[in-house]
C-alpha positions in Angstrom: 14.2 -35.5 14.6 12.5 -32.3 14.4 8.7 -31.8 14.9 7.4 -29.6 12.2 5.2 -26.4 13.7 1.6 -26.4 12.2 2.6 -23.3 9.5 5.8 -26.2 8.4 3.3 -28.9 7.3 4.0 -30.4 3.7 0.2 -30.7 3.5 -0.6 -26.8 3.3 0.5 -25.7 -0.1 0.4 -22.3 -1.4 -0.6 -20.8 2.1 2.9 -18.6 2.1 0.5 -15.1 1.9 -1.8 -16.0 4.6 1.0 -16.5 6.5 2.7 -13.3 6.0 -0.7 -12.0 6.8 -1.2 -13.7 10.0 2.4 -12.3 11.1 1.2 -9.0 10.2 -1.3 -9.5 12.7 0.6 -10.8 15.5 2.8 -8.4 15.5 0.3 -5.4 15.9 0.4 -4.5 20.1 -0.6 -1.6 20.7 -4.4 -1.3 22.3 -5.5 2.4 20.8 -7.9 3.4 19.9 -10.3 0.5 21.4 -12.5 -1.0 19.4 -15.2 -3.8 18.4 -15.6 -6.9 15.8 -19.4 -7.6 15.6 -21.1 -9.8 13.0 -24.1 -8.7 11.4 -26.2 -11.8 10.2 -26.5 -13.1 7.5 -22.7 -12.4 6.6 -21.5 -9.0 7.0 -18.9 -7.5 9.8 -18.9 -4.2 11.3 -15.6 -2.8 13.0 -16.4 -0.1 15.8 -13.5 2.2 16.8 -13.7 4.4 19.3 -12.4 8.1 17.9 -13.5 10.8 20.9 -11.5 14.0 20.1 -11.2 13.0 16.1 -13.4 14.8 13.2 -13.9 13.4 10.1 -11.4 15.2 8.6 -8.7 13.8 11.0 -9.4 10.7 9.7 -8.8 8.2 6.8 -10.3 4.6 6.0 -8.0 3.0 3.1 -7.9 -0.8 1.6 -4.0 -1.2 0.9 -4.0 -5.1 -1.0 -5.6 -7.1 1.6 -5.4 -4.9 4.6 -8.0 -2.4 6.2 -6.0 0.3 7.2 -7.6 3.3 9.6 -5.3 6.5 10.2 -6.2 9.3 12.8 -4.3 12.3 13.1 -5.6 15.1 15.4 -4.9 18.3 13.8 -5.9 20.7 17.0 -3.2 22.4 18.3 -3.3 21.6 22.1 0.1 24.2 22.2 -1.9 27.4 23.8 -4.1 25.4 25.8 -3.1 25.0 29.3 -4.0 22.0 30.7 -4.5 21.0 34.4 -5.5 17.4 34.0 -5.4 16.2 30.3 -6.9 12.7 30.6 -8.2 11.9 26.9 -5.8 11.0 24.4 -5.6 12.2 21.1 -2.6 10.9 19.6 -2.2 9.7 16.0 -3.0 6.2 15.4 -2.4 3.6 12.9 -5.0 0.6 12.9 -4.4 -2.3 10.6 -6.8 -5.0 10.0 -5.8 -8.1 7.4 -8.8 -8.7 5.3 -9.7 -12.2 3.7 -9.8 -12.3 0.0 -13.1 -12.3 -0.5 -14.0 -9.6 2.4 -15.7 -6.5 0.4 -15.5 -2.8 2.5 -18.9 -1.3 2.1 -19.0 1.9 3.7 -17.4 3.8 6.5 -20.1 6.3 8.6 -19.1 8.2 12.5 -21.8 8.5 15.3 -21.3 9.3 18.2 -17.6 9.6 18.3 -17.6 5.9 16.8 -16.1 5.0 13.6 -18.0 1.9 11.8 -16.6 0.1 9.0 -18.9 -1.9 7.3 -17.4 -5.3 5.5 -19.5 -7.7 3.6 -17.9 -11.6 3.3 -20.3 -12.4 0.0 -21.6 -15.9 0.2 -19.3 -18.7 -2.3 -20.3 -21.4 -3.7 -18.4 -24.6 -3.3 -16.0 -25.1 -6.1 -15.5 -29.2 -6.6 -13.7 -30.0 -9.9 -13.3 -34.0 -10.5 -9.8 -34.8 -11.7 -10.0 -38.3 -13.8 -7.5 -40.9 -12.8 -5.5 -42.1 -16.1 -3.6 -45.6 -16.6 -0.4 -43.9 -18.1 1.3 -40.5 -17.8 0.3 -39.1 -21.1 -3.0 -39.5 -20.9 -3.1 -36.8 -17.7 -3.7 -33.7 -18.8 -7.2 -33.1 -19.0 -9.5 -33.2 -22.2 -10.5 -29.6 -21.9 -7.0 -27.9 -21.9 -4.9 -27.0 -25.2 -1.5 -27.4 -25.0 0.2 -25.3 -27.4 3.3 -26.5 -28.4 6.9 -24.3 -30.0 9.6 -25.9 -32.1 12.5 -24.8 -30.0 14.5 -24.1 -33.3 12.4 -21.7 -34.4 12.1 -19.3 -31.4 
């Protein structure tokens, strides 16, 4: 017998997006540019990168579905410069972050050679709804729902 991997279990139902999303995630390597998770009480997030070398305008911050996505594309030409030691990178980047679905982006702002994306996670309220237990199958669905029924003939 086969032993079932957590993302297999029978017990998590409808969980097939947040697992796309967490392969998304696990498949991102690549360490540039560096940057920083911090949580700002009472429930916001603030992502940090580290951008030397980039302007403003060599940058984008998008929301594409439910990911953060952070672009950087230098548009110096480094051609006529002659280098003797060229030790800071300023490659083009892709950075991808998968947001949950309640995670709002608030505002991106640079300082300092840092880009900071502010996220806010607003604050839920527990949803309980009570299902009532009925002594035969017709008597299931609950009171507050219409079904609407079609005479198959006349469709």
């Amino acid at each position: 017998m086969r032993k079932l991997s957590l993302f297999e279990n029978p017990h998590l139902l409808g969980f097939e997006d947040f697992f796309d999303r967490l392969e998304r995630v696990t498949k991102t390597s690549e360490g540039y540019p560096p940057y920083n998770i911090e949580k700002i009480p009472p429930h916001k997030l603030r992502i940090t990168l580290a951008v030397a070398g980039f302007s403003m305008d060599d940058l984008s911050v998008t929301q594409e579905d439910n990911q953060l996505v952070i672009r950087g594309q230098n548009k110096e030409d480094d051609q006529e410069r002659i280098f003797i030691h060229h030790g800071i990178a300023s490659r083009q980047f892709v950075r991808n972050f998968v947001l949950a679905d309640n995670i709002e982006i608030t505002g991106a702002f640079m300082k300092n050679g840092l880009l900071h994306v502010d996220l806010e996670r607003p604050i839920s309220s527990k949803n309980v709804k009570h299902i009532q237990i009925s002594s035969n199958e017709t008597e299931k669905q609950p009171t507050n729902i219409k079904a609407i029924c079609f005479d198959d003939d006349k469709i």
